[in-house]
N, C-alpha and C positions, 0 to 999 in steps of 0.2 A: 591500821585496819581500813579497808576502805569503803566508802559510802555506802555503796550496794551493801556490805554484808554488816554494817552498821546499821541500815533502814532493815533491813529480816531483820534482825535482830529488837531493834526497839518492837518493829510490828510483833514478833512473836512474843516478845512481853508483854505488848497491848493485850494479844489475845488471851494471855491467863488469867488476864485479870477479872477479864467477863465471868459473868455468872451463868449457868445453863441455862437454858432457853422449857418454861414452862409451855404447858398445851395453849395455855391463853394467849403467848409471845407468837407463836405461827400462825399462817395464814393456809388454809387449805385450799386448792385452785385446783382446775379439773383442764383436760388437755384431752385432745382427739389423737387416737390410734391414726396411726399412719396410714392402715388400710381405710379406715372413715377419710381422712380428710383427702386420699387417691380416688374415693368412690364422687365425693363432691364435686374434687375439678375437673373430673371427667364425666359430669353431667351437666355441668356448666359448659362446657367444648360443646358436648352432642347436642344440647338445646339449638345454641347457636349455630351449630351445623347444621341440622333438621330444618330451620330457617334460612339460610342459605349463607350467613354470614362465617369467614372463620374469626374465631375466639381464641383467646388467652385468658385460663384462669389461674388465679394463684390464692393459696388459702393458707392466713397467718396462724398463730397462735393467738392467747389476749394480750401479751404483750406487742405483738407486730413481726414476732419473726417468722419468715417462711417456713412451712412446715411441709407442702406438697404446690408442684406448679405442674402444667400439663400447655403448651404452646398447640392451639389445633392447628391443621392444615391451611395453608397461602394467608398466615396472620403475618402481617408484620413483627419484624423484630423489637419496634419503640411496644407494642403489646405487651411485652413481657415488665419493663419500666412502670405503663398504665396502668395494668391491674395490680403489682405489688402495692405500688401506690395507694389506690382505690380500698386494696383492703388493708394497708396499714392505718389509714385515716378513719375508717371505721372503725379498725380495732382502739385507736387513740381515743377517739370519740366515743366510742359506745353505744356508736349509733349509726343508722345507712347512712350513705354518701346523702343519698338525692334529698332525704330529710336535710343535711348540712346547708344542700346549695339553697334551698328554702328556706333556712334560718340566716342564710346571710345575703336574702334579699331585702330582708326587716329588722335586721341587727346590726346600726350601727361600728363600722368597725371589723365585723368579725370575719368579714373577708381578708382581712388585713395581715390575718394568722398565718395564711395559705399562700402568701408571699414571705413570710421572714421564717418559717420554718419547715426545710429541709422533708421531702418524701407527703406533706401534706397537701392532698388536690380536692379540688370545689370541681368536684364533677359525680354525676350519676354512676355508679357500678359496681359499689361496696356495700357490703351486704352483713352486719352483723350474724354471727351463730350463738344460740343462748343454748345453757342447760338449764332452766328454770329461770332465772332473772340474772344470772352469772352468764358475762359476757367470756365464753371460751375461744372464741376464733374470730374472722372474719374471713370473709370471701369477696377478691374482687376479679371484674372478668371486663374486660376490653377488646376493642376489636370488630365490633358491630357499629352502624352507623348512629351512634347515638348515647349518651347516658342510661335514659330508660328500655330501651333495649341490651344494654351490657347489664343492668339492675336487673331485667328477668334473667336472665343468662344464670349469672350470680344468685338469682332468689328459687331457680332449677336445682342447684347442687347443695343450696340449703334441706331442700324439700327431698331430697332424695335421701338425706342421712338423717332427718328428723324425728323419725319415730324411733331411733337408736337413740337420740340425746335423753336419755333418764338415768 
């Protein structure tokens, strides 16, 4: 027999042996409709458009994976990198970018993080999305001259879907 069908084989005996998974064993998590989270990064773009800068937004899930991106007009192409970025690190964190880069001007170390692991940046433009105190998304948006400018861009397409989050 070979390995491969040896390895299914043990794994599918691991798996009988589990017991079923009561209501108290799962975790219940909430996720934006695809049309919410299209409405978001396209109000994060036209923010920053209306302003004269172009934008890149892109809006994770709470885990961090992409769920909707929207590239504005004459953005660079590293924008689309920057803002996945910007809201992967929020959504890890649990918190805005620009809060982060202020905690690791006073926090020993914790800039330290944003060099040894992979898609995580100390820069302004990530935007947490909550449904009550439950982190469902993030939003990050680059491409404007600055952190705190890419943060409102990003905290535009919060605000646009915010009275839908209940």
């Amino acid at each position: 027999m070979s390995p491969s069908k040896r390895w299914l084989m043990a794994a599918t005996g691991a798996l009988s042996l589990t017991t079923s998974a009561s209501a108290e064993d799962l975790i219940t998590t909430h996720r934006l409709s695809a049309a919410l989270a299209g409405e978001a990064v396209a109000a994060a773009v036209s923010k920053c458009a209306s302003q004269g800068y172009g934008e890149t937004a892109v809006l994770v899930d709470a885990d961090g994976v992409r769920q909707a991106v929207l590239r504005g007009d004459r953005v660079g192409s590293h924008s689309l990198d920057s803002a996945n970025d910007k809201a992967y690190t929020a959504a890890s964190f649990k918190t805005d970018t620009g809060a982060l880069v202020e905690r690791a001007k006073t926090v020993p170390g914790f800039a330290a993080l944003f060099t040894q692991i992979p898609h995580l940046v100390l820069f302004g433009g990530g935007v947490v999305i909550k449904l009550g105190d439950e982190v469902v998304g993030a939003i990050g948006a680059a491409g404007a001259l600055g952190g705190n400018l890419d943060e409102a861009c990003a905290r535009a397409g919060v605000d646009k879907i915010r009275d839908r989050l209940k």
